[in-house]
N, C-alpha and C positions, 0 to 999 in steps of 0.2 A: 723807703728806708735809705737812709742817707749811705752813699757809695762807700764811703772812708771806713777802713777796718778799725774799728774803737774798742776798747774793753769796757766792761760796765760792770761792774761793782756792787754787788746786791748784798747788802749786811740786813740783819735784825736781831731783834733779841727772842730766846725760844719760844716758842709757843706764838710767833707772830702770824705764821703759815708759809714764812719765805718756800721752803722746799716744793709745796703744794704750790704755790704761785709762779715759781722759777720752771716746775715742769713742764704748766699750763704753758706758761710764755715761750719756753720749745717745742711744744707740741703745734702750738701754732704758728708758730715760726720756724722751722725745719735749719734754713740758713742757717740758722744763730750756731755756734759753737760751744757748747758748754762745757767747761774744764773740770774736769773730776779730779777734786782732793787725796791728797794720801791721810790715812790717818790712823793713829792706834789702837781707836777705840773698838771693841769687840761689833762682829758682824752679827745685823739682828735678821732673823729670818725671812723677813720680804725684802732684805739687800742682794744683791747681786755685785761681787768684786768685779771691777772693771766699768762697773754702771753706775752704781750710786757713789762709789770711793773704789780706792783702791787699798785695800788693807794689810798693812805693815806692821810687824814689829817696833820695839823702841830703839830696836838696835839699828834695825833695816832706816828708821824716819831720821838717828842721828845721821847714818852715815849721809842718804839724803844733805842735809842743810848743814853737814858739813863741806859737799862736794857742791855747795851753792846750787844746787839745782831748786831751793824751792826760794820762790819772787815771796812769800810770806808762811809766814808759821806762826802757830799760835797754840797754847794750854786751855783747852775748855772741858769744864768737869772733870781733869785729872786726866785726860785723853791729850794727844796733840794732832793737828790736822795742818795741813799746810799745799801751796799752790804749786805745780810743776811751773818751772819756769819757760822749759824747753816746750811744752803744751802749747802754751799761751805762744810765744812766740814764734810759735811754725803758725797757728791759726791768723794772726796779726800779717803775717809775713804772704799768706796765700789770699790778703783782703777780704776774712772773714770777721767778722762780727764777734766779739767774746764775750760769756759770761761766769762771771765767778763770784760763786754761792760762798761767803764766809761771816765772818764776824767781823766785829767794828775793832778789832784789835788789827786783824789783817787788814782788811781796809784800809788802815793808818800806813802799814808798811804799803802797800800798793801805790797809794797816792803818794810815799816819798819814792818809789824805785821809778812808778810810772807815773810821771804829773798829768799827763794828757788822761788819764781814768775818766768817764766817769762814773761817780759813785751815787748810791740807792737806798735809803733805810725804809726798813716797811715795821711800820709800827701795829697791831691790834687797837681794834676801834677803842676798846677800855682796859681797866687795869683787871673786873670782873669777867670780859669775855679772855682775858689771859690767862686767867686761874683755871678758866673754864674747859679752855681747850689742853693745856697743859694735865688738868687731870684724867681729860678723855681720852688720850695715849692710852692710859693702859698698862703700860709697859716697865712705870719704873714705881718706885716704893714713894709712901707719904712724905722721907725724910727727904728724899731723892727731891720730888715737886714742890717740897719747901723751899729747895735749895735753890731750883734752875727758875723760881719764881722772884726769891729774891734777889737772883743774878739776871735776871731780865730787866727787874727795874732798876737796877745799877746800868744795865746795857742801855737804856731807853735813853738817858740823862745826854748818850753823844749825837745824837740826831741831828743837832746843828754843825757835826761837821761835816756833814753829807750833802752835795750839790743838789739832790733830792729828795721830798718824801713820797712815800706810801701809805695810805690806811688803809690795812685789807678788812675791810667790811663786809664788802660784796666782792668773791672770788673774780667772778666775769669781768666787774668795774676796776677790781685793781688791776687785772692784768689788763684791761685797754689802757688804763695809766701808764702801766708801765712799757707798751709798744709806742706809746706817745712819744714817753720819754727817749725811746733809744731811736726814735723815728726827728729824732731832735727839737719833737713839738710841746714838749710838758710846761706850757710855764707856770700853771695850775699848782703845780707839784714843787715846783723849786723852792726853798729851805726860805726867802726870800719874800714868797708870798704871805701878806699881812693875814690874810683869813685861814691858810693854813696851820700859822701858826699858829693861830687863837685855838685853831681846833686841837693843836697835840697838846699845848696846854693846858687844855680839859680831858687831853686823856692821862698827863701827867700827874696833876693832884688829888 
């Protein structure tokens, strides 16, 4: 793994498996640093404050990104979630390795505050095993999976502005992609590749 402390940038749209993929790739990686979000949205039973998010008020997340403490922010599903800033840059600062789990909205602000990022979409192999997995949550109402269905394939459409992709197909296969990637070796993967794109354009129409 390359010495230089980088951030890496992991977006997708829901129901892709980013979280199940970004765990894997710490659990195997220990080094890695992974930044934990603030964010408003209510805590669901197998979360853990301080582990999966850190969960705030709306009042607590303005004064947050009022007092510039968060590197990005974002509104997703009526919730807001956003990056410590101060996190990221103690970990950068002691030559750790960063990752931070968001969406492609943050993403956008990351890549302008940090241009050295780099950034990661992980797309689901089809638009069918998207509906698929999204329903098997569990967790939220038919209106609810309408919604974050249609807002994924809205999400899907910025892939190109990602220095990488991902198809999580196979759990194990993405996440060796994805150590590739942060191991500096993915050329397979970068947005650039003629056959990768043919492939997300079979997973787009």
């Amino acid at each position: 793994m390359d010495s230089a402390a980088s951030l890496f940038v992991i977006a997708a749209p829901s129901g892709a498996g980013k979280t199940t993929l970004v765990k894997a790739l710490v659990e195997r990686n220990p080094a890695l640093k992974f930044s934990i979000s603030f964010t408003t949205r209510k805590q669901r039973v197998t979360e853990e404050n301080g582990r999966d998010y850190f969960f705030v008020t709306a009042d607590e997340f303005d004064a947050l990104k009022q007092n510039g403490e968060l590197l990005e922010s974002a509104l997703v599903f009526d919730n807001s979630y956003g990056t410590s800033r101060s996190q990221v840059e103690e970990h950068l600062a002691n030559g750790d390795h960063v990752i931070l789990e968001i969406d492609w909205q943050g993403a956008r602000q990351v890549r302008q505050s940090m241009p050295g990022c780099v950034t990661i979409f992980i797309l689901p192999p089809s638009r069918t095993e998207l509906e698929r997995r999204l329903r098997g949550r569990r967790t939220d109402s038919a209106e609810v999976i309408a919604r974050r269905l249609r807002d994924a394939l809205g999400d899907m459409s910025h892939w190109d502005e990602f220095d990488y992709v991902i198809i999580n197909d196979d759990l194990d296969r993405a996440v060796t992609e994805l150590e590739a990637v942060i191991a500096g070796a993915g050329q397979n993967n970068r947005v650039s590749n003629p056959k990768l794109k043919q492939s997300i354009k079979n997973i787009l129409v």
